[in-house]
N, C-alpha and C positions, 0 to 999 in steps of 0.2 A: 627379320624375325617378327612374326604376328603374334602379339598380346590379346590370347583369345577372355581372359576373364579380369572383371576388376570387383574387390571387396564391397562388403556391406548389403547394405539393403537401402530400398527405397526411405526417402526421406519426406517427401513432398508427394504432391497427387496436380501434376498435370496434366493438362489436357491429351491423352493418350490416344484421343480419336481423332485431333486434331491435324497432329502432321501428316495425317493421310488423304486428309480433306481438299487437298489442293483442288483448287477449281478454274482460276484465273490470275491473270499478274498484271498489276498494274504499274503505268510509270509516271511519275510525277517531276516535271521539273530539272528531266534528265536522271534524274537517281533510280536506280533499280530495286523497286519495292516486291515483297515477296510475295508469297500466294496468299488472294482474298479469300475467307472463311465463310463457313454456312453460318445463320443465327444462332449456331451454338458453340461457336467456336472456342471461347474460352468460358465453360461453365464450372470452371472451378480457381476462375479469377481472385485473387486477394491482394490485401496490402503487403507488401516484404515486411516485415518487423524490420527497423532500424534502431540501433542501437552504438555506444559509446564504441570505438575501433572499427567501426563498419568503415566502406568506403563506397567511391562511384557514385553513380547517375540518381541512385531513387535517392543515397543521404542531401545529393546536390540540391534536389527537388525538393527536401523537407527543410534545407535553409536558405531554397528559396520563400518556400509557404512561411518559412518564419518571419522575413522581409515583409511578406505580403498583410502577414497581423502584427506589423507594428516591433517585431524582437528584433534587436540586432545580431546581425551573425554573420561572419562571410561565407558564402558558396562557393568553396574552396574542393565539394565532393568529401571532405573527412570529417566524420563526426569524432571529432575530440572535446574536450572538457568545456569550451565555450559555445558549441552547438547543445550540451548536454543540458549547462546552467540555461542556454534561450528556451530549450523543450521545457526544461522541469516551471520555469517563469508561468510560459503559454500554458501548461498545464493547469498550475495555481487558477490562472486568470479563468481559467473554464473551468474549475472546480473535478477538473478531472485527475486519477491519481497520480504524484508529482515522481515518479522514478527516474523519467527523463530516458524511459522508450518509448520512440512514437510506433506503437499496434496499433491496429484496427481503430478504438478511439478517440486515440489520438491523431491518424492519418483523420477521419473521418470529420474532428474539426479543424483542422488544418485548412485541407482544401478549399477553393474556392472557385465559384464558376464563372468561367472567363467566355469570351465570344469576339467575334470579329467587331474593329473599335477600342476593346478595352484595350491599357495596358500596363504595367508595372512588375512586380518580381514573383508574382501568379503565374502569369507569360511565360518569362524567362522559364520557369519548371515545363511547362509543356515542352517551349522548344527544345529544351536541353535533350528530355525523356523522349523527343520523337526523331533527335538527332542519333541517341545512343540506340534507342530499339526498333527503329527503323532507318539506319545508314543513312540519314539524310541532312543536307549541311544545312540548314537555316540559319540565318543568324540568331541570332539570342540577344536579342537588343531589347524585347520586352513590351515589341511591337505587335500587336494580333492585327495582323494585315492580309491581306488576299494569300499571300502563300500560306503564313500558318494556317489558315483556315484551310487552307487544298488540304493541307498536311494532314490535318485533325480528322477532314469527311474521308477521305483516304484510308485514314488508322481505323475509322470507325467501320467502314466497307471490310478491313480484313480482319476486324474484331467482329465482326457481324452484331454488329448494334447500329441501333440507329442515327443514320449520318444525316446530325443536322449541321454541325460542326464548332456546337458547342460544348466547349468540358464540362463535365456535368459530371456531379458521384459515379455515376457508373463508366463512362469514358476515363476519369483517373481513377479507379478502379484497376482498368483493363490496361492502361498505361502501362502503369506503377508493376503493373504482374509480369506483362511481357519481358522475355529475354532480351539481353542488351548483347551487340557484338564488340569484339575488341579490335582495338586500334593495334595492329601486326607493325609499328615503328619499332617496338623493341621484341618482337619477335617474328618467327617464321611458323607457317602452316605446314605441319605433319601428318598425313591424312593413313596409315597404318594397316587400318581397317577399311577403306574404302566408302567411310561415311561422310564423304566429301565435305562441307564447310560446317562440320557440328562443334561452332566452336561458338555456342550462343550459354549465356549465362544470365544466375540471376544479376542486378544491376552493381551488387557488394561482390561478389565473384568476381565479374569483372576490373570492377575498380582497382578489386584489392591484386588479381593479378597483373594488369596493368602496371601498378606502381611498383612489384616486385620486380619485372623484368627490366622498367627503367630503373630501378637501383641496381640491378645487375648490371644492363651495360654498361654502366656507368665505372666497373670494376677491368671494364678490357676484356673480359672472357666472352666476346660476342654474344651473339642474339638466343635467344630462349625459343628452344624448339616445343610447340603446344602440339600434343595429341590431340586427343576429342574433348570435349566437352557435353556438349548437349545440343538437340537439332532444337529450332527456335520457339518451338513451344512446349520444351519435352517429351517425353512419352520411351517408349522403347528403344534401344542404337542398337545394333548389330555390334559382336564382341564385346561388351559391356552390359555385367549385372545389373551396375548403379549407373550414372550419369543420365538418369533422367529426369532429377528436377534443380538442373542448373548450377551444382556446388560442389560437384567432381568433376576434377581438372586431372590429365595426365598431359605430363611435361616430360622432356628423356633427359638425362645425364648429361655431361658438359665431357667436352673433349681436350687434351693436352692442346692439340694446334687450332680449337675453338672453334673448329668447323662442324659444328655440331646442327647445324641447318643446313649443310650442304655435300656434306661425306657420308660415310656410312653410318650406321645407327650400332650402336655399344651399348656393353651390359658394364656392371661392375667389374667385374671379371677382368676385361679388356684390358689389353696393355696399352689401348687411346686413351683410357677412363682417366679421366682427373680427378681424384676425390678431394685435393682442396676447392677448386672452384666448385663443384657440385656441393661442399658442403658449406661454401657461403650463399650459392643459390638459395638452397635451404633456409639459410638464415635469414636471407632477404624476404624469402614467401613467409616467414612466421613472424615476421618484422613489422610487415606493411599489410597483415590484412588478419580476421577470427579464424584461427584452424584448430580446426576439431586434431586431427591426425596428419600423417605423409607416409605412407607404404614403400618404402625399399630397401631393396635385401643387402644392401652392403652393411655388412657388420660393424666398422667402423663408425657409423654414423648412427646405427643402432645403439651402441653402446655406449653413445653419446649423448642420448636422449633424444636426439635431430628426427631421426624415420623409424616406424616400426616396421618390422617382417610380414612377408603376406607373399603367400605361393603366386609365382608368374608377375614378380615384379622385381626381374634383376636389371630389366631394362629401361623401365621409365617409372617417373614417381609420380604415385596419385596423391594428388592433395584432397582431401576432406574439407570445405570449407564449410565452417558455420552458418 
């Protein structure tokens, strides 16, 4: 069954001209990097706001930046209450407003510019960000050595900026904006519509699905089957109104015999459909990451508060992410 529509409206303003721009592909180091960009590739690059429940790759990066001026915090990827109090500190220290969300700002002093040579928990943020949004394994030891440097002029060739292969404001910039892809251990790729690997998010999107589907398997109702998401620098999908700036996820339904990656695809309806496991999946994605909303039509779950209603979704749930 093909889910030709999903709710809302745009949210974000990615680069729309972008995923069309392919021009070249480059490889580094054995990994498969994706298509390099014209020098305009990402002209509507920003920082993500991170904020207290976020998760993933860019919070990792902002308690790495905290290590890097002096705050304690561990890089654990969750900003909870002790990333919050290291932000609102670093904030004081810089006279900038102490809420304890690092915006624009606050990314802005945060960062710092690293180059081949340097090393410390500055580092560590690169490699993490160019592990997660560009599928590549560096280690993250904190070492800016020959490979991160490949890594960085590489990133910059398909940001279409200038690859000198130093982070520099506009390189974490361009970083920090890029879609991050997910680690498929706790789930499987559902491809529906035919928009082959659009399962690119922003860095908290990810995270936060991520940690949902490992508290799911961890329930025995096997692996979390992912719809689309988003191609990797957004813009337009095929079959989807929204999922183009990285924070609409469609997931399907959980199955009685949990073969819900490998059998057929169900609606609620279905006499496969499991509504308790799907309504602890639920619980898990509101659990472990900011949601706006969850779109699906089983009543029971509705009237629970868990998912709202929304035409053409008795078969898989859209998450809203914040």
């Amino acid at each position: 069954m093909t889910i030709r529509s999903s709710p809302g409206t745009t949210r974000s303003t990615p680069a729309r001209a972008v995923a069309a721009a392919v021009a070249f592909v480059l490889a580094l180091g054995g990994a498969v990097l994706g298509p390099a960009q014209p020098a305009s590739a990402f002209p509507g690059a920003f920082f993500h706001t991170q904020r207290e429940g976020n998760r993933g790759v860019d919070t990792q990066a902002v308690q790495y930046l905290l290590q890097a001026r002096g705050h304690s915090t561990t890089a654990d990827g969750v900003f909870g209450p002790n990333t919050r109090s290291s932000v609102v500190a670093f904030q004081d220290s810089r006279g900038l407003e102490d809420d304890g969300i690092v915006g624009p700002q606050t990314w802005g002093a945060l960062i710092v510019t690293v180059r081949q040579g340097d090393s410390g928990a500055a580092v560590r943020a690169v490699q993490a960000l160019l592990n997660k949004k560009r599928r590549l394994s560096l280690a993250v030891d904190g070492v800016f050595g020959s490979g991160t440097h490949a890594a960085v002029v590489a990133f910059q060739n398909h940001a279409g900026i200038t690859a000198d292969g130093i982070v520099g404001p506009t390189t974490w910039q361009n970083l920090v904006w890029h879609y991050a892809y997910p680690s498929f251990t706790d789930m499987c790729d559902q491809d529906p519509d035919g928009n082959g690997a659009a399962n690119w998010g922003t860095g908290a999107s990810i995270g936060s699905l991520e940690a949902a589907a490992a508290s799911f398997a961890g329930s025995g109702n096997g692996r979390l089957p992912l719809g689309d998401i988003s191609f990797e620098h957004g813009g337009d999908i095929p079959g989807h109104s929204t999922h183009e700036g990285g924070l609409d996820v469609d997931v399907w339904p959980i199955r009685t015999d949990s073969a819900q990656c490998t059998a057929g695809r169900i609606t609620w309806q279905s006499s496969a459909y499991d509504r308790a496991a799907t309504r602890l999946l639920v619980q898990r994605i509101r659990a472990t990451g900011r949601v706006e909303s969850i779109f699906f039509n089983d009543p029971t779950l509705i009237s629970e508060g868990l998912t709202t209603n929304y035409p053409n979704h008795d078969n898989h749930l859209h998450i809203n992410y914040l």
